[in-house]
C-alpha positions in Angstrom: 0.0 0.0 0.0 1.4 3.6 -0.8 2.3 6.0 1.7 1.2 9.5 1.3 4.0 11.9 1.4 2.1 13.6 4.0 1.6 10.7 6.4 4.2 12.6 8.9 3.4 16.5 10.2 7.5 16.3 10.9 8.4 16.1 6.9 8.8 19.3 4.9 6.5 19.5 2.4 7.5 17.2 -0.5 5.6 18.9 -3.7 7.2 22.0 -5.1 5.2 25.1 -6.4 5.7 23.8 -10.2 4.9 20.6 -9.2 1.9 22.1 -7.4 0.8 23.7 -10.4 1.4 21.1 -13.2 -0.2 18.2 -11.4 -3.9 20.3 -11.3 -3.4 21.1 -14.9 -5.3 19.5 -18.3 -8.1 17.2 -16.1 -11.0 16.4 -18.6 -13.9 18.1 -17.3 -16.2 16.1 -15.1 -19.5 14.7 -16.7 -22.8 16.5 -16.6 -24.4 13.5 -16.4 -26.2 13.0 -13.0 -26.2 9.2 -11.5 -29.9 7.8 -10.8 -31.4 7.3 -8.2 -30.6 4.6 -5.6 -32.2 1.6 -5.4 -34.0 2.3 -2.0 -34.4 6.1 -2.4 -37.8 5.4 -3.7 -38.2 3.8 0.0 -36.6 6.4 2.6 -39.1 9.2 2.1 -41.8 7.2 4.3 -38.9 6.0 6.7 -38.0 9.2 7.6 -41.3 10.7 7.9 -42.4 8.6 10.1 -39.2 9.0 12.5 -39.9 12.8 12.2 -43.3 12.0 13.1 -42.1 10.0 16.5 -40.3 13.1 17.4 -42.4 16.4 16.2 -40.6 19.6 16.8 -36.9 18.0 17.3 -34.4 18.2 14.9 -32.7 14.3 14.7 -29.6 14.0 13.9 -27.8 10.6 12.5 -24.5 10.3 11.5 -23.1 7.9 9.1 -19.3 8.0 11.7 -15.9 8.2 10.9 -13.4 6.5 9.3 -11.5 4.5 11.5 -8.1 3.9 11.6 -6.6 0.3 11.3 -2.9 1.0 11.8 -0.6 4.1 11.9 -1.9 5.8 8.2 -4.3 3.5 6.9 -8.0 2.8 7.6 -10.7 0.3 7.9 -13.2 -0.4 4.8 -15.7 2.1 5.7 -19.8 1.1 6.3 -21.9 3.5 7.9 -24.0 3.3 10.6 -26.8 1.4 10.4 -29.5 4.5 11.3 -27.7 6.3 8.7 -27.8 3.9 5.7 -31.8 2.7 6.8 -33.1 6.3 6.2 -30.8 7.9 3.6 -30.5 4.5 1.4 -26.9 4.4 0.8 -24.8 0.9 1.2 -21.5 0.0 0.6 -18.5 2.7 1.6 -21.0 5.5 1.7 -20.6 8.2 3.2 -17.7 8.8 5.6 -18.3 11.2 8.3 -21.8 12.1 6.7 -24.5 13.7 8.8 -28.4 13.2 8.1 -30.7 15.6 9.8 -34.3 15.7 10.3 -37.0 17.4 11.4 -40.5 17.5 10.5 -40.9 17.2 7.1 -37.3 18.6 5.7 -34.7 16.1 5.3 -31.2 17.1 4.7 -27.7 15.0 4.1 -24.5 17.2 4.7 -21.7 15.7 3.6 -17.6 16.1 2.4 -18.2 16.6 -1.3 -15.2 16.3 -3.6 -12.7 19.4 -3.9 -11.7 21.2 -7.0 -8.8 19.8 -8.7 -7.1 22.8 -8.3 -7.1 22.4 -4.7 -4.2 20.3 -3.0 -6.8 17.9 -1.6 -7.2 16.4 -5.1 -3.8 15.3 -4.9 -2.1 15.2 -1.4 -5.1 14.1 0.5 -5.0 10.0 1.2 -8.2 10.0 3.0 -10.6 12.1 0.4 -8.1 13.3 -2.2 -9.6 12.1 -6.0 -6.0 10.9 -6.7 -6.1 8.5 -3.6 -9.4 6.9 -2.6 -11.5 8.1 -6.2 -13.2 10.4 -7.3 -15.9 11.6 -4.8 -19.3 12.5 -5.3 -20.3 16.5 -5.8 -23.7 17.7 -3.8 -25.8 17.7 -7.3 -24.7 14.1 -7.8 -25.6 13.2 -4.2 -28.8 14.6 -4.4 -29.3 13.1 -7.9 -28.7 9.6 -6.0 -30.6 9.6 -2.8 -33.7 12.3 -3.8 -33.0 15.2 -1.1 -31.5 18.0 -0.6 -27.6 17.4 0.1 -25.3 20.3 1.7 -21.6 20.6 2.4 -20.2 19.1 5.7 -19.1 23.0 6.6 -22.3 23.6 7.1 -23.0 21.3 9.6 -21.9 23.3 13.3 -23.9 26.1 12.5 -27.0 24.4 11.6 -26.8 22.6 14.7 -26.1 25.5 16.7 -29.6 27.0 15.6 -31.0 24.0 16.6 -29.9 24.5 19.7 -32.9 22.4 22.5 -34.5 20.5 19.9 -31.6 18.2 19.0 -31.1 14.6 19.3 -28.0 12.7 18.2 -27.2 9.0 17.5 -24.9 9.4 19.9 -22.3 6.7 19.4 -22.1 7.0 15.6 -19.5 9.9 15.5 -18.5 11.6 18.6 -17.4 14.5 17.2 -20.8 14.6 16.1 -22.1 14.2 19.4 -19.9 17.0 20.8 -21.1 19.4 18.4 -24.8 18.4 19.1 -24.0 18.9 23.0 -22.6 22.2 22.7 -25.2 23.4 20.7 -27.9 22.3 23.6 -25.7 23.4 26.2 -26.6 20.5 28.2 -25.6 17.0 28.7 -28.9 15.4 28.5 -29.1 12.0 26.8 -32.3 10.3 28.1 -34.0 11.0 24.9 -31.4 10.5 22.8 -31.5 6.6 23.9 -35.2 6.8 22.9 -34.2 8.4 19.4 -31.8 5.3 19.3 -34.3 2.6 20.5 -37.0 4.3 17.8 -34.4 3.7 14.9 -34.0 0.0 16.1 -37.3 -0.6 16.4 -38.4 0.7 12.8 -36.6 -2.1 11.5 -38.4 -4.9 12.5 -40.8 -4.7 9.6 -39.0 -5.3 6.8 -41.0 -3.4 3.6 -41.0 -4.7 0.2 -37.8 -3.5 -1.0 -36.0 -4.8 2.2 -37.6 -8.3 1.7 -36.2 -8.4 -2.1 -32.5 -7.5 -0.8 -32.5 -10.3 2.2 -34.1 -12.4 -1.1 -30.8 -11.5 -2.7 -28.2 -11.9 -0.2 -29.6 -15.3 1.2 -29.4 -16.6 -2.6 -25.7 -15.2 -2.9 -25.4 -16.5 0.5 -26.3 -20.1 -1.5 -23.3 -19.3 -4.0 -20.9 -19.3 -1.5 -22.0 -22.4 0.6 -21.6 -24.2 -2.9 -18.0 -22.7 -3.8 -17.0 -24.2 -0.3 -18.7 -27.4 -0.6 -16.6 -27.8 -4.0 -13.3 -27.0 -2.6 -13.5 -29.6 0.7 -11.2 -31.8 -0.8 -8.2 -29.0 -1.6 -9.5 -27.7 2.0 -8.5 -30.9 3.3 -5.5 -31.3 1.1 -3.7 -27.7 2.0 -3.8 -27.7 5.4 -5.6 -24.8 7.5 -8.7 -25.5 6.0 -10.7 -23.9 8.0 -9.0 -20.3 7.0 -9.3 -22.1 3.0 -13.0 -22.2 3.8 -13.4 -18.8 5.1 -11.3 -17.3 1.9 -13.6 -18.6 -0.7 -16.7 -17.7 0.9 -15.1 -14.7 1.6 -14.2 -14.5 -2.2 -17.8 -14.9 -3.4 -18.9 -12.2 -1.0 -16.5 -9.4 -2.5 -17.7 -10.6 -5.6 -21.6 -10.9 -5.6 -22.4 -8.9 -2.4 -20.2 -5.5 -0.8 -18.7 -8.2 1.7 -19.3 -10.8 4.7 -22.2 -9.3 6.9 -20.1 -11.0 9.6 -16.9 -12.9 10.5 -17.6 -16.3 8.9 -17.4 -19.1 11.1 -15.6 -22.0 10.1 -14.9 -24.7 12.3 -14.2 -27.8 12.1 -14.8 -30.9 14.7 -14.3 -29.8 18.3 -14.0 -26.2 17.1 -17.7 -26.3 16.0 -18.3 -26.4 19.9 -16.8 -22.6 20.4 -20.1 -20.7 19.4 -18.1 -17.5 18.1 -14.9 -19.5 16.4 -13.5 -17.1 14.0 -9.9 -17.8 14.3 -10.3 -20.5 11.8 -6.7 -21.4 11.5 -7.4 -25.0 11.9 -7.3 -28.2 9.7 -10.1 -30.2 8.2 -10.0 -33.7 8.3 -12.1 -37.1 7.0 -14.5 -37.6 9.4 -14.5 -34.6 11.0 -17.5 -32.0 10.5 -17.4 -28.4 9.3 -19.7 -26.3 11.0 -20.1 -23.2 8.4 -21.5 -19.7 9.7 -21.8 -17.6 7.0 -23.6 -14.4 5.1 -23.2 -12.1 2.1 -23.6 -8.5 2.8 -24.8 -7.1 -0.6 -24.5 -3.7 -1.6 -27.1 -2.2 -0.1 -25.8 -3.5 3.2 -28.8 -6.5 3.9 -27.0 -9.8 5.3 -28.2 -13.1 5.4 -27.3 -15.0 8.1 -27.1 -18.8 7.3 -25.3 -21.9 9.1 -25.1 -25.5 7.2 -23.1 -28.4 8.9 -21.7 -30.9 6.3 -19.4 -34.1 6.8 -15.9 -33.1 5.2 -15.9 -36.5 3.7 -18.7 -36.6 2.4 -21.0 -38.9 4.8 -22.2 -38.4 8.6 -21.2 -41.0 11.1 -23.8 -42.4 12.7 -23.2 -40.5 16.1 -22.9 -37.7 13.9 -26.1 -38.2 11.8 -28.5 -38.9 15.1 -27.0 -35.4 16.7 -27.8 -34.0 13.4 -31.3 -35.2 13.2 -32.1 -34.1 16.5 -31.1 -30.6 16.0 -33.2 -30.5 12.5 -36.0 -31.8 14.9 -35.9 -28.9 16.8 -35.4 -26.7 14.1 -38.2 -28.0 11.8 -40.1 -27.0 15.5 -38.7 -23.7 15.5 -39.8 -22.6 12.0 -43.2 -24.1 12.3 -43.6 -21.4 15.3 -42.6 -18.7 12.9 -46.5 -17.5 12.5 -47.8 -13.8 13.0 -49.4 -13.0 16.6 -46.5 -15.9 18.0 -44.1 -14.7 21.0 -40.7 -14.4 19.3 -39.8 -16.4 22.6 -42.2 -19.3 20.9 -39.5 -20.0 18.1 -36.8 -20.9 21.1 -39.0 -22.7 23.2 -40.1 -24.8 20.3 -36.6 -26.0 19.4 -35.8 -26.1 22.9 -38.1 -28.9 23.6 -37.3 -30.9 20.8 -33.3 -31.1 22.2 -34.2 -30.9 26.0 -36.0 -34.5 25.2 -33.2 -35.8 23.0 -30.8 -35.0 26.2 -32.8 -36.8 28.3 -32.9 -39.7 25.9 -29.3 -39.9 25.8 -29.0 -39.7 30.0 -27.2 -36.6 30.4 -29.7 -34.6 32.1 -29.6 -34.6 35.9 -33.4 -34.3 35.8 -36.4 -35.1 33.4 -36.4 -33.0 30.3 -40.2 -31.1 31.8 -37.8 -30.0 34.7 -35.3 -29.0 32.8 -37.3 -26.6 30.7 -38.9 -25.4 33.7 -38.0 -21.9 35.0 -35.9 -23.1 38.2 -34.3 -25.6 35.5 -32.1 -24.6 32.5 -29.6 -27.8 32.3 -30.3 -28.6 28.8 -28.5 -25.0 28.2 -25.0 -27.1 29.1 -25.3 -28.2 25.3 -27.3 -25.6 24.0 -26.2 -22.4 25.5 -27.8 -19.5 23.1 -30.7 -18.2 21.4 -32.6 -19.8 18.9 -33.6 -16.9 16.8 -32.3 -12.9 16.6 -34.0 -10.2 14.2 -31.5 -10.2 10.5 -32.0 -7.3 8.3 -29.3 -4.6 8.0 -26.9 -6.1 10.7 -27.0 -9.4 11.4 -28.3 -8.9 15.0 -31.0 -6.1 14.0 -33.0 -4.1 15.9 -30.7 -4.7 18.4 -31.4 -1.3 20.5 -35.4 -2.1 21.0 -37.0 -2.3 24.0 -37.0 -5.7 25.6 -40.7 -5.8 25.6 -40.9 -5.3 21.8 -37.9 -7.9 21.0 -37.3 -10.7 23.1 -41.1 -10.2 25.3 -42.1 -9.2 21.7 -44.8 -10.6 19.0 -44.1 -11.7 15.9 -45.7 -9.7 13.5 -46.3 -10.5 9.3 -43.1 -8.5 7.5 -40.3 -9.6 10.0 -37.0 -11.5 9.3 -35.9 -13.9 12.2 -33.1 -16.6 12.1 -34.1 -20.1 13.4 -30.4 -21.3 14.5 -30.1 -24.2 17.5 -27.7 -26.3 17.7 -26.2 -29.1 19.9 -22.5 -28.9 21.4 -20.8 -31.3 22.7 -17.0 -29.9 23.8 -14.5 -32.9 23.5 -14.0 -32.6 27.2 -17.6 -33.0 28.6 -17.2 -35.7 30.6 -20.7 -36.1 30.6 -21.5 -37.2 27.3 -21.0 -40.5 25.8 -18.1 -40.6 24.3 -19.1 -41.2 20.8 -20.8 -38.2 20.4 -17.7 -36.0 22.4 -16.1 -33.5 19.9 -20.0 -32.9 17.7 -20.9 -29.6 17.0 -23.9 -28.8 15.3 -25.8 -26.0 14.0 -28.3 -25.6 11.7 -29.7 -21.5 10.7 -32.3 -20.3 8.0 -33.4 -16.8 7.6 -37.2 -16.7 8.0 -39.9 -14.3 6.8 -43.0 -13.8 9.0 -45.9 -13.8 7.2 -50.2 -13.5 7.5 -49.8 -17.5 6.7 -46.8 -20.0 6.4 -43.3 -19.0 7.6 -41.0 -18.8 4.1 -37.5 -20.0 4.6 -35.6 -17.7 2.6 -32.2 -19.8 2.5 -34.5 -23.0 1.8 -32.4 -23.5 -1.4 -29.5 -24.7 1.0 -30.7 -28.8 2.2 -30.9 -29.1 5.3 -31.8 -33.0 5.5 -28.9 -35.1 6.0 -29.2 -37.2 3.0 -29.7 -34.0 1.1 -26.6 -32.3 2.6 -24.8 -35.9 1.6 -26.3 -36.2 -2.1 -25.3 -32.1 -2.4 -22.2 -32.7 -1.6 -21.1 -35.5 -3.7 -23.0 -34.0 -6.6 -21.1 -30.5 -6.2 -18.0 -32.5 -5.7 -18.6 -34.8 -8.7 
């Protein structure tokens, strides 16, 4: 990666004043031509009128947050918050240190747009300079794309200051955002900016049309993915470090259909299956062994899916294997079937629950009957079962996740949400207390669900989830 010749405020300035003035020189002009709209600008109008409407008289203000730096000079791959990208409609890198404010029925996105050429930020610049990071977008082009008014960044402090009282922040998108917005009230009052923040969360759990289409999009390159890895088992296998192979080419197919991974993929294999949040995935795969596969593509617009499959390496489950399998599809077959509008969200886990607090008491492992277990004073079946069945999906991978409790996990299901339906059954190496033929399994099994006025729909149903079908995929994508 190159340096910029301004990366240290100790170096005399490296460009000389013909230097300075030949580099600006004989640009072809920029194009008239304005870039349509985005995708889900036909879609924020409605979103943000209805925040505005949640909060009449107060000016709401939602930044899209900094860049932030990765080491000494260079930066992560920007997203913006998720607030920011849900009412303004842009995805992917857009927009660093971008502020959206609202209030009432006037809408307004301030933002860095690109500099002159003549002006040493086109060249010398490695954060925003057009020579450095590309060229940036001016406000006429911004506006063109998201359907509002769009004003320079400068702007910003002095709007706010008029704003004075009526403002409300995101406040742990961009602190120097936050600052500014504190000043200007002259108070350090947040209550009500936590209510702006649960509000934003909240809005989310009904996904509208557009929203449905783009989790449509990313479960099915999701699908892509999960197939490139199932092809390249055997040179997984046959490297060495498999598990960081596996993660590189669903990690490939993300870049490539999507803007990237909506999460760090999980790819373990045998015991490391039984470490819910393995993303070290510098282990090997071997015959015999399972790969327990937790992964999404982010597309552009920033939707994830959120998908887990669990497939023999060589091709076939033991039979150990297989009956842990079939246990956990039992109780996710459960889970989905309480997917249905007026449900408790807490319906889907108790569902599943069930299915696997009766498979440990069929093994012996429970120190009670399976009834006490799931009883409130109980809880031992969460030894081997330790999370959540389900979580809201939809711009982050754990939406909504700033609601109230009483609206998420004391919550209804209602016709137009997205919930995961992910148990699993882990059995570490060292629990003593399982039989040792089923010591070292780690299972998991996650579809992305749509709540609807009827049946549930299984968006990431094109992924088997049988174990014959996960078998007869495998050797057919391996053929």
């Amino acid at each position: 990666m190159t340096e910029s010749p301004d990366a240290s405020s100790n170096r005399r300035d490296p460009y000389s004043e013909a230097f300075k003035k030949f580099i600006v020189a004989d640009w072809a002009p920029y194009s008239d031509d304005l870039p349509e709209r985005l995708p889900a600008a036909d879609h924020t109008p409605a979103r943000r009128e209805k925040l505005a409407a949640e909060f009449p008289g107060k000016t709401l203000v939602i930044p899209a947050g900094p860049l932030k730096v990765r080491s000494n000079d260079t930066d992560y791959r920007f997203r913006p918050h998720t607030a920011f990208a849900y009412y303004t409609g842009l995805g992917e890198d857009r927009e660093p240190d971008a502020v959206l404010v609202i209030r009432d029925e006037q809408s307004t996105l301030f933002f860095r747009p690109r500099a002159p050429r003549t002006d040493r930020e086109f060249y010398a610049d490695p954060r925003y300079g057009e020579v450095w990071v590309g060229q940036r977008d001016s406000l006429e082009e911004l506006q063109s794309a998201v359907g509002f008014e769009c004003r320079a960044i400068s702007e910003l402090p002095s709007v706010l200051s008029e704003a004075g009282q009526s403002l409300l922040v995101i406040r742990e998108a961009d602190p120097s955002v936050t600052a500014i917005v504190d000043e200007a009230r002259g108070d350090q009052t947040t209550a009500l900016d936590g209510d702006l923040e649960r509000c934003v969360s909240e809005a989310r759990f009904i996904k509208d049309d557009f929203e449905v289409a783009e989790m449509r999009r990313a479960c099915d390159a999701t699908r892509t993915g999960f197939e490139a890895v199932a092809r390249e088992l055997p040179n997984a296998v046959a490297n060495g470090r498999g598990e960081r192979w596996v993660e590189g080419i669903f990690g490939l197919h993300a870049r490539h259909l999507g803007n990237a991974v909506g999460y760090d993929t999980i790819s373990a294999g045998g015991d490391h299956a039984n470490t819910l949040h393995w993303i070290r995935n510098d282990g090997d795969l071997r015959d015999g062994d399972l790969l327990l596969l937790d992964a999404g593509v982010e597309v552009n617009s920033l939707y994830t899916a959120d998908i887990t499959r669990t497939m023999p390496v060589g091709g076939t489950f033991s039979e150990p294997q297989r009956r842990v399998y079939d246990a956990v599809l039992a109780a996710q077959t459960a889970g989905i079937e309480a997917c249905r509008d007026g449900n408790l969200f807490a319906d889907v886990h108790r569902a599943a629950i069930t299915v696997l607090a009766h498979f440990f008491e069929e093994l012996g492992i429970l120190p009670c009957t399976a009834e006490e277990s799931l009883a409130e004073e109980g809880g031992f079946h969460r030894r081997w079962m330790v999370h959540g069945t389900s979580h809201h999906l939809g711009l982050d991978v754990h939406d909504c996740a700033r609601a109230k409790m009483e609206n998420y996990r004391l919550g209804t299901l209602h016709s137009g949400m997205i919930i995961t339906v992910e148990p699993g059954i882990y059995f570490k190496s060292t629990d003593l207390l399982v039989p040792e033929e089923y010591r070292g399994i780690g299972i998991r099994i996650e579809d992305d669900i749509l709540i609807t006025d009827g049946d549930p729909v299984n968006l990431s149903e094109a992924l088997p989830r049988e174990a014959e079908a996960v078998e007869a995929w495998l050797a057919d994508l391996q053929k």
